[in-house]
DOZA-985703 format. One record per residue: residue number from 1; x, y, z of N, C-alpha, C in turn; chain. Coordinates in pm, 1 decimal. Layout:
 pos     n_c1     n_c2     n_c3    ca_c1    ca_c2    ca_c3     c_c1     c_c2     c_c3 unit
 NUM        X        Y        Z        X        Y        Z        X        Y        Z    A
...
***
This chain:
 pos     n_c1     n_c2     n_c3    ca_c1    ca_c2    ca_c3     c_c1     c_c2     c_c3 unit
   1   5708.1  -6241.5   7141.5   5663.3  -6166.9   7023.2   5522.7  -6111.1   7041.8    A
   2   5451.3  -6232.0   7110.7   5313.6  -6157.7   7117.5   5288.1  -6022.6   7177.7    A
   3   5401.1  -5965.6   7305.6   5385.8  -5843.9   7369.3   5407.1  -5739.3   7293.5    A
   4   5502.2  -5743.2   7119.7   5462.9  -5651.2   7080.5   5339.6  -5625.3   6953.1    A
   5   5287.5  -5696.2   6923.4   5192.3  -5716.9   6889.3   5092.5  -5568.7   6887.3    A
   6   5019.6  -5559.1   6971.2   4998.6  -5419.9   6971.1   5048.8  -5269.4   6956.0    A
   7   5180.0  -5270.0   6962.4   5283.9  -5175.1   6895.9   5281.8  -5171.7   6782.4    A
   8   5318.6  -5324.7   6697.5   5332.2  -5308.6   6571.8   5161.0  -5266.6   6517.5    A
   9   5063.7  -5261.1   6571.7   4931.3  -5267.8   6526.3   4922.8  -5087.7   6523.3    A
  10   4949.2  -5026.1   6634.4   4976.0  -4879.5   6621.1   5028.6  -4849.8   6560.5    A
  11   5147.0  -4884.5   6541.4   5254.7  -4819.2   6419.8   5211.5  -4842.3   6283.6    A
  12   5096.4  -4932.6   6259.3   5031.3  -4948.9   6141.6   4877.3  -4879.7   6096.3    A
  13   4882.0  -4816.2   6216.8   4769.1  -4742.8   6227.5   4819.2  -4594.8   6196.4    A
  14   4957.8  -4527.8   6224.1   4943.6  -4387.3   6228.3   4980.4  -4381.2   6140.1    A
  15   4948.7  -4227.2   6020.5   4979.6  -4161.6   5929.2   5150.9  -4175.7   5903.2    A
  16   5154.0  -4218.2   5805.5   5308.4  -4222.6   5745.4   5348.3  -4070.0   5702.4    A
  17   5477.9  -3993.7   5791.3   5517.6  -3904.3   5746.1   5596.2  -3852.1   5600.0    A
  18   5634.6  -4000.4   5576.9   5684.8  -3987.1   5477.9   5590.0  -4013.2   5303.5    A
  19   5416.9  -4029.9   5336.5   5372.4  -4016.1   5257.8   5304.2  -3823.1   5223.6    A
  20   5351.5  -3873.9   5083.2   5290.9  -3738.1   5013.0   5150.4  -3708.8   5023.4    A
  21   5147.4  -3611.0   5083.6   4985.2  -3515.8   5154.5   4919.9  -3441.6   5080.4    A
  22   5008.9  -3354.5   4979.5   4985.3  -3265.0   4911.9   4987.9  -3279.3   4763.2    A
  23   4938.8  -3241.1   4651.2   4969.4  -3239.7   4482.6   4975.4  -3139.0   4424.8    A
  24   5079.0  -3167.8   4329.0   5088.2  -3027.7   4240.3   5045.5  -3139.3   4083.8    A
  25   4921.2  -3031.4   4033.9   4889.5  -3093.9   3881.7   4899.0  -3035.6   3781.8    A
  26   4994.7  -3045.9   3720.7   5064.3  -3009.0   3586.4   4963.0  -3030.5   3430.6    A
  27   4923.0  -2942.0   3392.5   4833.3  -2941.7   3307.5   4879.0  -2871.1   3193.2    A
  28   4973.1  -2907.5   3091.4   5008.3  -2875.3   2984.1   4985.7  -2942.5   2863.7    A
  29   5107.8  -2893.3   2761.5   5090.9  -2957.0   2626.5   5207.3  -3038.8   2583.5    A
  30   5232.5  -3093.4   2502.5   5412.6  -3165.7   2453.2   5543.2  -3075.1   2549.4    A
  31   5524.4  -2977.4   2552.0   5639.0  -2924.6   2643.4   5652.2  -2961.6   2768.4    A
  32   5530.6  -2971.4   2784.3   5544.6  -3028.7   2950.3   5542.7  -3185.9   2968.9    A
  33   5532.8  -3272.8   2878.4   5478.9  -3430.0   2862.5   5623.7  -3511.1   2776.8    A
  34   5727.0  -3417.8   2793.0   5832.2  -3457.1   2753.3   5843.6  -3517.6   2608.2    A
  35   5785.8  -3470.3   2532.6   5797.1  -3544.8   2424.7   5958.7  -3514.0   2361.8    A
  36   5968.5  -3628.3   2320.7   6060.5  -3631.7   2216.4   6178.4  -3666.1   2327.0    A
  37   6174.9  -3723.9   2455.0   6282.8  -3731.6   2507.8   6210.1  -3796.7   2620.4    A
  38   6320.3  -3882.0   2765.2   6224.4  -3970.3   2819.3   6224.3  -3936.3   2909.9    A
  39   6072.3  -3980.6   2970.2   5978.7  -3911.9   3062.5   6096.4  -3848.6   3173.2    A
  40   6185.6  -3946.3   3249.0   6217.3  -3878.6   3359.2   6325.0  -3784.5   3301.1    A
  41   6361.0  -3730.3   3237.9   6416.2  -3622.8   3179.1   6418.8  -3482.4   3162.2    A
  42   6248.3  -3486.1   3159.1   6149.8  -3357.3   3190.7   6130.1  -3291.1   3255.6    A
  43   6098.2  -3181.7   3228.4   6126.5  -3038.1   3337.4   6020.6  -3046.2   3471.8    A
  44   5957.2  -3153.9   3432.7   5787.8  -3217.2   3524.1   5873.2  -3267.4   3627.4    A
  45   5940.5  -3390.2   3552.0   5990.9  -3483.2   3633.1   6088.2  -3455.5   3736.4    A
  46   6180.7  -3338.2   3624.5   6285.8  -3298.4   3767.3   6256.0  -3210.8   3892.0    A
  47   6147.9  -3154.9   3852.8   6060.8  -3089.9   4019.4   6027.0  -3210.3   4105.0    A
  48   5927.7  -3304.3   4044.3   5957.8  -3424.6   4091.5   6073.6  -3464.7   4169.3    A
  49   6132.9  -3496.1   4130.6   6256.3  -3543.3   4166.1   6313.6  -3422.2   4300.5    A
  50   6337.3  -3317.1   4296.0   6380.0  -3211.1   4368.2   6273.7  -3201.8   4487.1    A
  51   6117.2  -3191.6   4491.4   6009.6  -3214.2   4532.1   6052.2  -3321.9   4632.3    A
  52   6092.6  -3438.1   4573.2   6115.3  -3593.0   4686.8   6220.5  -3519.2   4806.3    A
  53   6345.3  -3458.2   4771.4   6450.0  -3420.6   4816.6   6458.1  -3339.1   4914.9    A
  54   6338.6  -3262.5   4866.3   6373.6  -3131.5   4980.7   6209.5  -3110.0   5065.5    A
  55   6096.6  -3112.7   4952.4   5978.6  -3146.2   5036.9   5900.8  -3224.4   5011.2    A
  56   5963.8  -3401.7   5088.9   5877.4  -3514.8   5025.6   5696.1  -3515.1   5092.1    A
  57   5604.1  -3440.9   5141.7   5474.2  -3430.3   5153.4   5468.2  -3387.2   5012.1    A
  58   5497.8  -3343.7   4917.7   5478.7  -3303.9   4799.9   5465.3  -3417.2   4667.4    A
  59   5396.3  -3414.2   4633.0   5375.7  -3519.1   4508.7   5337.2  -3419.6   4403.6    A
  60   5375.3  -3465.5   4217.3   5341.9  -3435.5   4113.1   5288.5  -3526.2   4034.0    A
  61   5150.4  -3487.3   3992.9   5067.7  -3565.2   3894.2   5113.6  -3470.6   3745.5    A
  62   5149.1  -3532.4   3688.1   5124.1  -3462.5   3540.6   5013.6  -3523.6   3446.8    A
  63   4954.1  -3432.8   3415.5   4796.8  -3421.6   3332.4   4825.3  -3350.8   3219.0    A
  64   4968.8  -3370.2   3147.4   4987.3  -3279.1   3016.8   4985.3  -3384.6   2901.9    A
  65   4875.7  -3332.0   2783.3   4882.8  -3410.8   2657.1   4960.2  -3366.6   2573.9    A
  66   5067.9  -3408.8   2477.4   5092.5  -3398.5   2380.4   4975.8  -3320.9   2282.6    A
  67   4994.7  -3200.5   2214.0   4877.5  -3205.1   2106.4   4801.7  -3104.7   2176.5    A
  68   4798.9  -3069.2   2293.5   4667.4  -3012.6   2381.8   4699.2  -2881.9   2319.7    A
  69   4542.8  -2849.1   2333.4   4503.2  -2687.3   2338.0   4421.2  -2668.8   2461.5    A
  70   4384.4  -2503.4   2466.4   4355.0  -2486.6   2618.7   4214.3  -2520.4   2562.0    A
  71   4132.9  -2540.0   2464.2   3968.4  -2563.6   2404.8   3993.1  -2762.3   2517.2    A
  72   4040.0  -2790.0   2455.2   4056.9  -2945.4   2501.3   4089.0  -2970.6   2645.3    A
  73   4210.5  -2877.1   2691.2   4198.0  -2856.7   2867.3   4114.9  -2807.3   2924.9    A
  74   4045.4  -2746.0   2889.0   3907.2  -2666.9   3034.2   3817.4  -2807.3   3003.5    A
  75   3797.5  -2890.2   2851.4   3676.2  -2996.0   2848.9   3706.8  -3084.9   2971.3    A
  76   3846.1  -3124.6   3031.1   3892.4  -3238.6   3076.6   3962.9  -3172.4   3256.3    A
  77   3973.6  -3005.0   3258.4   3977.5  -2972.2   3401.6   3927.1  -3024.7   3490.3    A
  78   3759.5  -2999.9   3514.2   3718.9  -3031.5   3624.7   3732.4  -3176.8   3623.3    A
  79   3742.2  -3296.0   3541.5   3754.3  -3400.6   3605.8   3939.7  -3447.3   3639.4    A
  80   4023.6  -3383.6   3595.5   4114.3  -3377.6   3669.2   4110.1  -3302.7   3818.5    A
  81   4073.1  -3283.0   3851.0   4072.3  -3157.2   3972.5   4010.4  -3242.8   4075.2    A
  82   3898.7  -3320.2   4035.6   3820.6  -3383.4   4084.6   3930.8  -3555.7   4173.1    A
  83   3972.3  -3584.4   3989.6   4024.6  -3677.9   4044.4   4190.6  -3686.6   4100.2    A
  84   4277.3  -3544.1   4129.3   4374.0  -3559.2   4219.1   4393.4  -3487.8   4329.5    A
  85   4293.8  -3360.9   4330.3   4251.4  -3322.0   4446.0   4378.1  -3225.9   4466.9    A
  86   4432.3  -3140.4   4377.5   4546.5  -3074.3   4409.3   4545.0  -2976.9   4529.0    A
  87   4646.8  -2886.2   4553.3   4703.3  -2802.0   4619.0   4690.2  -2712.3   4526.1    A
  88   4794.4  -2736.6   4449.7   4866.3  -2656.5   4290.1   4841.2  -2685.4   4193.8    A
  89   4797.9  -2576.4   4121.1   4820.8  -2625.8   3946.0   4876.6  -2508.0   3864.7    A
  90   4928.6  -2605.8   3789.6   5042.4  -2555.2   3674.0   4980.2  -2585.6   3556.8    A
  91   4919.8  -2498.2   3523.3   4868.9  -2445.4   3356.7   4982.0  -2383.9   3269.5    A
  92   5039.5  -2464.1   3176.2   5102.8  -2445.8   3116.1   5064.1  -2461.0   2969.5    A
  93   4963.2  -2398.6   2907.3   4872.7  -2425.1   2788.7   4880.5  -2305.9   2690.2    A
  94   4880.0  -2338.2   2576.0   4778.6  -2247.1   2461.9   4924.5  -2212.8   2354.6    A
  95   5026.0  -2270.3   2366.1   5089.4  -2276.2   2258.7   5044.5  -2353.9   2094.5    A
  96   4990.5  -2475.3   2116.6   4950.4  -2512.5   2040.3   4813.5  -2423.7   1960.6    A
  97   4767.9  -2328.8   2041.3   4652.0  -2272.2   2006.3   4715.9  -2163.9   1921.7    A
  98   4817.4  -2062.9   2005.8   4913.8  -2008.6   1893.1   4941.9  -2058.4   1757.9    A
  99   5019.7  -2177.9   1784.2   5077.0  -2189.6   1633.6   4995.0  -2207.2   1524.5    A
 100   4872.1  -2238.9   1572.6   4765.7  -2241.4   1495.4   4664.0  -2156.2   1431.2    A
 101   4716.9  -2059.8   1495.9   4684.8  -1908.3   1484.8   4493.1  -1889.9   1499.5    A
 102   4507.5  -1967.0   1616.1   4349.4  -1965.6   1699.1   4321.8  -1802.4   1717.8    A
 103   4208.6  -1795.0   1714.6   4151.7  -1643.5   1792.4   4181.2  -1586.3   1960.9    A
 104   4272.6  -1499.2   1980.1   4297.4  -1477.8   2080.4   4225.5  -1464.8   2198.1    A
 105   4084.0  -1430.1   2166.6   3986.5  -1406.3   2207.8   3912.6  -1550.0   2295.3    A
 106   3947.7  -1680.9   2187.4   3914.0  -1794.5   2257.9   3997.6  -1836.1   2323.2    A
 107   4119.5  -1792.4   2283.5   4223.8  -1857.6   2365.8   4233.2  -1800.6   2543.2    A
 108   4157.1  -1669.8   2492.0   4175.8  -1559.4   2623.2   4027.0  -1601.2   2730.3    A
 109   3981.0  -1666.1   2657.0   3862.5  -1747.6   2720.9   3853.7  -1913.8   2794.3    A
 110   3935.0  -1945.2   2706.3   3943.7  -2053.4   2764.9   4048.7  -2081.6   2925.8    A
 111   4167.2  -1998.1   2899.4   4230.3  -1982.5   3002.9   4158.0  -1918.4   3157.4    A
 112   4084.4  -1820.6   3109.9   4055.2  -1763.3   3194.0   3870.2  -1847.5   3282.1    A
 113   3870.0  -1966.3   3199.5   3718.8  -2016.3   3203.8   3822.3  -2129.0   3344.1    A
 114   3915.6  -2200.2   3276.0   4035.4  -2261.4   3367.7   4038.6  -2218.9   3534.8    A
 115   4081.5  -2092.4   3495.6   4131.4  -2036.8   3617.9   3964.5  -2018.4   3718.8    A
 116   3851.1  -1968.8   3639.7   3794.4  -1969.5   3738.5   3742.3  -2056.6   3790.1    A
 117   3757.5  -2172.3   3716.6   3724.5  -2299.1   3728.0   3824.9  -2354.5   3896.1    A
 118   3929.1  -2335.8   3894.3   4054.2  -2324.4   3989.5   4012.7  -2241.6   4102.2    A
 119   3996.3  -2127.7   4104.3   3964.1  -2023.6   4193.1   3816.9  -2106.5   4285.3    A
 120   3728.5  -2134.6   4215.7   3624.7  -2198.4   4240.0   3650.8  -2306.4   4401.3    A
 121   3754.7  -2383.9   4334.8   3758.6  -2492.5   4368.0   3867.6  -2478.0   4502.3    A
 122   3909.8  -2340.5   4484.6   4043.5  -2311.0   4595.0   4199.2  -2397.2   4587.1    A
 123   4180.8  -2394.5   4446.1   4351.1  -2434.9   4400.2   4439.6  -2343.0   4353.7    A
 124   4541.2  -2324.2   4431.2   4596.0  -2235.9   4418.2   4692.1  -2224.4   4271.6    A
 125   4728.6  -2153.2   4166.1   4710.9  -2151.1   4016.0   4882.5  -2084.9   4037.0    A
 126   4977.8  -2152.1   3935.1   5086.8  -2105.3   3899.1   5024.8  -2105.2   3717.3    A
 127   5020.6  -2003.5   3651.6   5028.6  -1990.0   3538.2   5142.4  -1974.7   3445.8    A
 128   5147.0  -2031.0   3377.9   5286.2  -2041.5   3247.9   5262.6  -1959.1   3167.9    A
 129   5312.5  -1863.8   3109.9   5351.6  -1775.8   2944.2   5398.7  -1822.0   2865.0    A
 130   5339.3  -1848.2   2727.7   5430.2  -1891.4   2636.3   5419.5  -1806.8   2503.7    A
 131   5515.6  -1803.5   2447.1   5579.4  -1719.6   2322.5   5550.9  -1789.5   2165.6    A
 132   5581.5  -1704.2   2104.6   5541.8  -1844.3   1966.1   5637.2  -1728.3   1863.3    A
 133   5647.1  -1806.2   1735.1   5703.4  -1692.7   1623.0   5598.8  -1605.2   1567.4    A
 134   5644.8  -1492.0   1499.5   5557.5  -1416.4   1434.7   5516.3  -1495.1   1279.8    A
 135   5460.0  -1634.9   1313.3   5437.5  -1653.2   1182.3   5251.2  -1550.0   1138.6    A
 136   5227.6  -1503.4   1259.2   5068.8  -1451.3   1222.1   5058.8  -1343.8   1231.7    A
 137   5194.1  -1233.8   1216.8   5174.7  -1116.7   1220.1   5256.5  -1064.0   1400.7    A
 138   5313.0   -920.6   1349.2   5366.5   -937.4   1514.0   5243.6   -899.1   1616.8    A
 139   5154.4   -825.5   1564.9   5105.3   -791.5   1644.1   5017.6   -906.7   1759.7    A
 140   4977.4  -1008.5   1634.1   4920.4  -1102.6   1679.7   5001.2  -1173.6   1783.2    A
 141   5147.1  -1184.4   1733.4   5230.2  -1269.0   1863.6   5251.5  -1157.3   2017.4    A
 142   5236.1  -1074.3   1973.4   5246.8   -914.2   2074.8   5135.2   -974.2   2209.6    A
 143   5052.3   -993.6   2146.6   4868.1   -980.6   2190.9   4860.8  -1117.2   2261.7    A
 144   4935.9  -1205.9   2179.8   4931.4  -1386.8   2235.0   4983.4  -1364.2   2362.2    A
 145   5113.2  -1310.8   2370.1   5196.2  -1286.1   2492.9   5164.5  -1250.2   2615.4    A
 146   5036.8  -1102.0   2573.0   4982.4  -1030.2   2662.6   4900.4  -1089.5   2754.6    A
 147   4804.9  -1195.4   2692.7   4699.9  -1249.3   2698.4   4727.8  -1278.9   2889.5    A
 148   4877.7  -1376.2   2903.8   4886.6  -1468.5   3001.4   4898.8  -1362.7   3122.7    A
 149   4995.9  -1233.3   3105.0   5047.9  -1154.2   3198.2   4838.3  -1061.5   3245.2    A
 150   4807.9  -1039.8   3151.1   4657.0  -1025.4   3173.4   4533.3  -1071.6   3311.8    A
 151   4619.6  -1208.8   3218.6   4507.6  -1325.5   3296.3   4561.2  -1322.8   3489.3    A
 152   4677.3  -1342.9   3473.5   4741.9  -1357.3   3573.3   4695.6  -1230.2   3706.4    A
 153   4690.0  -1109.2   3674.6   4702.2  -1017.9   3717.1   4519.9   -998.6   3731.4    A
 154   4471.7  -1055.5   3670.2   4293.3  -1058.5   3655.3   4313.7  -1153.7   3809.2    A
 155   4329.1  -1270.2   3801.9   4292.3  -1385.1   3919.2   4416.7  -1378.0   4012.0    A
 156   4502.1  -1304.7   3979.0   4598.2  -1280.7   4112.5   4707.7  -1475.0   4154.5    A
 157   4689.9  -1477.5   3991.7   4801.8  -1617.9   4019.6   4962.9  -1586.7   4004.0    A
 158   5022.6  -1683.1   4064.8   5150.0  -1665.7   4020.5   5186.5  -1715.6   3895.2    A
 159   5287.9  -1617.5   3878.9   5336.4  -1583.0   3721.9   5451.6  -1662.7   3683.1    A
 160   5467.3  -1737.8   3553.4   5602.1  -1722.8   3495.2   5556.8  -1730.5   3345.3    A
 161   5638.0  -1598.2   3315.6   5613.6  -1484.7   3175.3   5663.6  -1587.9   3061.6    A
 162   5763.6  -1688.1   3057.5   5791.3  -1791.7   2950.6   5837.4  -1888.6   2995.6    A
 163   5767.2  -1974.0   2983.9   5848.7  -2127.8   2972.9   5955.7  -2155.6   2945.7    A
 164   5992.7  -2128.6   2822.6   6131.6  -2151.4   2740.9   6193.3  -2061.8   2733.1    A
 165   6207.2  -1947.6   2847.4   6317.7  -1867.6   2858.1   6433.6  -1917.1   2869.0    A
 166   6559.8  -1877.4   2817.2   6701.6  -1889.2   2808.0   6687.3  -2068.5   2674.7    A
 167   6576.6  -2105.2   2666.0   6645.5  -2200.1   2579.5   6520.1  -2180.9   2400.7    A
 168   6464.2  -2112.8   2415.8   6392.0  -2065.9   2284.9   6442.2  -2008.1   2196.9    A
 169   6539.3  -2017.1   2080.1   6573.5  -1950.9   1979.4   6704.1  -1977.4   1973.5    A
 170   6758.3  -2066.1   2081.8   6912.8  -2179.2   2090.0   6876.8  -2266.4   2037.3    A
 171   6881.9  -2304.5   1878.1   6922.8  -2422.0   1802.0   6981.6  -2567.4   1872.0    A
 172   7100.9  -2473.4   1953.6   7106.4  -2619.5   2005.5   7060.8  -2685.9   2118.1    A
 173   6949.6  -2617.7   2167.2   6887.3  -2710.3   2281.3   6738.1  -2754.2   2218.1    A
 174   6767.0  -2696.9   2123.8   6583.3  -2770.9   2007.4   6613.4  -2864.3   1944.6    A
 175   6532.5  -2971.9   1983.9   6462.0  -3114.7   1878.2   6479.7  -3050.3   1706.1    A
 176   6532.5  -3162.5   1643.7   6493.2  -3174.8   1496.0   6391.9  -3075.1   1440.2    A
 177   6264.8  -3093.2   1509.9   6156.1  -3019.9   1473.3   6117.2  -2889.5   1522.2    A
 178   6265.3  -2839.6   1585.4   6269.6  -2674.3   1566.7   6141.5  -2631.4   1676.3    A
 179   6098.6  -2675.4   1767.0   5992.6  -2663.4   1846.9   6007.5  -2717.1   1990.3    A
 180   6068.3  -2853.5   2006.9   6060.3  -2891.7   2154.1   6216.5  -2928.8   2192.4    A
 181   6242.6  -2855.5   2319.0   6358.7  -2858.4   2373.4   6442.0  -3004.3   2386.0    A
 182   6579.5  -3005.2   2389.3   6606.0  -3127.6   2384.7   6623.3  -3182.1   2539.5    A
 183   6632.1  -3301.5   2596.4   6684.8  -3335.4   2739.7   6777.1  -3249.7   2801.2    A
 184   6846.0  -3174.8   2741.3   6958.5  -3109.3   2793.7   6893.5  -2948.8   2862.6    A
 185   6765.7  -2924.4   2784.3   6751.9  -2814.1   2832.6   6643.6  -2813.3   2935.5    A
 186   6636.1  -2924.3   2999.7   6481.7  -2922.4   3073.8   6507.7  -2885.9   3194.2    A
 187   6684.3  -2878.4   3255.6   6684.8  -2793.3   3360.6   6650.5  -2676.3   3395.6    A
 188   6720.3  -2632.0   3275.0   6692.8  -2429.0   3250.8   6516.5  -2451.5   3278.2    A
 189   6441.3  -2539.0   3155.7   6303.2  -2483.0   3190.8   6234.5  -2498.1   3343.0    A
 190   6295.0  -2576.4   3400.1   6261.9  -2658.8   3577.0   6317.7  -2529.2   3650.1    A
 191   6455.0  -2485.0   3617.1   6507.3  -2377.6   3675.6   6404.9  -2201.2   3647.6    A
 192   6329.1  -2261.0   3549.5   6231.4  -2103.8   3534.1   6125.7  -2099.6   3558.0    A
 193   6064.4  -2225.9   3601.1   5965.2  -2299.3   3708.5   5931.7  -2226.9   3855.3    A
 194   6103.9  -2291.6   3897.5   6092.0  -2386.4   4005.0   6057.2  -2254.6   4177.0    A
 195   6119.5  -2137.3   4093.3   6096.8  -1997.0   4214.8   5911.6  -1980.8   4251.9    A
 196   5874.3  -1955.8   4121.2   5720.1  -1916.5   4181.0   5654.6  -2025.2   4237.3    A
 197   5689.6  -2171.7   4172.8   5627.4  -2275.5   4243.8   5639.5  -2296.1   4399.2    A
 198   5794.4  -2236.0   4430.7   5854.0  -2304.2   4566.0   5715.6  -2161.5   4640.3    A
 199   5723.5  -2050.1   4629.2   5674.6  -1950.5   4669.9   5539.8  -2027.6   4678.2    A
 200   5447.1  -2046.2   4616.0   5362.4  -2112.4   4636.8   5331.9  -2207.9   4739.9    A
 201   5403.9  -2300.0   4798.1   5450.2  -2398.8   4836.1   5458.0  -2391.9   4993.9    A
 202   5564.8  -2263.1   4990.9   5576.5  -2189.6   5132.0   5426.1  -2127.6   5153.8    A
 203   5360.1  -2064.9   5040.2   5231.6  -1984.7   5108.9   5134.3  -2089.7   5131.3    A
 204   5085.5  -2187.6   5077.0   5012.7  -2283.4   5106.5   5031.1  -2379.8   5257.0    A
 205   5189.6  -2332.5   5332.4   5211.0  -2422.0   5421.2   5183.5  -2322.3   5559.3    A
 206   5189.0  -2162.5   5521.7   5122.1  -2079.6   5621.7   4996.3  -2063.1   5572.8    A
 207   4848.9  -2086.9   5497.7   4767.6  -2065.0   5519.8   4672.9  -2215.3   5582.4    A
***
């Protein structure tokens, strides 16, 4: 036994291939933090999950609060950033700022304070779109919309124009409370994810 002794001491020395190298940090609000349904259920989790499968160097931290606005995410960015050291991030924010019928103007600030915050730091930025009802006027929901396709095209991140495409305004994939998708629909949202992320993914592995 003792002759291998030093083998097993190397083999405990080299980098495990099968540990995750890389992070993607998910920085949203209740949509992304699974509420109302359990954790591994979530449109987070099932990239996760798909992530292990096809490219396990890949790990997902999710950093999404329930409740969040993007005023409360830029306070708490840089020390996320700091402390997982991403690749990727997935800003998926400012619905709650919508429904609240925040000033577009801060909302269009805070995102964009985010991103340069990101750019800064050389993390490469998948940005989320999100939609809301015209409870504040259409124009105002017009302008909310614009805000993200804006931003995006300002810092040159990758895009996805809605979150809750194909399951927003289907009754039956919405919670009780007419707002957060049920378990059933967190594929579709993973599935409206999952293209710009993978793109990402591939460009980060040629630069």
């Amino acid at each position: 036994m003792k002759s291998y002794g030093w083998l097993i001491l190397v083999l405990m020395l080299l980098p495990s291939t099968g540990i995750a190298s890389q992070t993607i940090l998910v920085f949203g609000d209740s949509l992304s933090a699974s509420y109302g349904i359990p954790r591994e259920a979530g449109w987070v989790s099932l990239i996760e999950k798909r992530l292990t499968k096809e490219r396990p160097e890949w790990r997902v931290v999710n950093g999404s609060i329930s409740g969040e606005t993007t005023s409360g995410a830029l306070q708490r960015i840089d020390a996320a950033l700091a402390m997982n050291k991403p690749t990727v991030i997935i800003i998926a924010l400012g619905a709650n700022d919508g429904l609240r019928g925040l000033g577009l103007e801060l909302i269009r600030q805070n995102l964009s304070a985010m991103l340069e915050v990101c750019r800064k730091a050389k993390v490469e930025v998948l940005l989320i779109g999100m939609k809301i009802p015209p409870n504040y006027g259409l124009q105002y929901t017009q302008d909310f919309s614009k805000n993200y396709k804006i931003l995006a095209q300002q810092y040159k991140a990758a895009f996805v124009p809605f979150l809750l495409d194909g399951v927003a305004g289907n009754p039956e994939l919405i919670q009780p409370d007419g707002l957060h998708p049920i378990a059933a629909a967190q594929p579709r949202i993973m599935q409206n994810v999952w293209p710009a992320l993978e793109k990402l993914i591939i460009r980060s592995h040629k630069s």
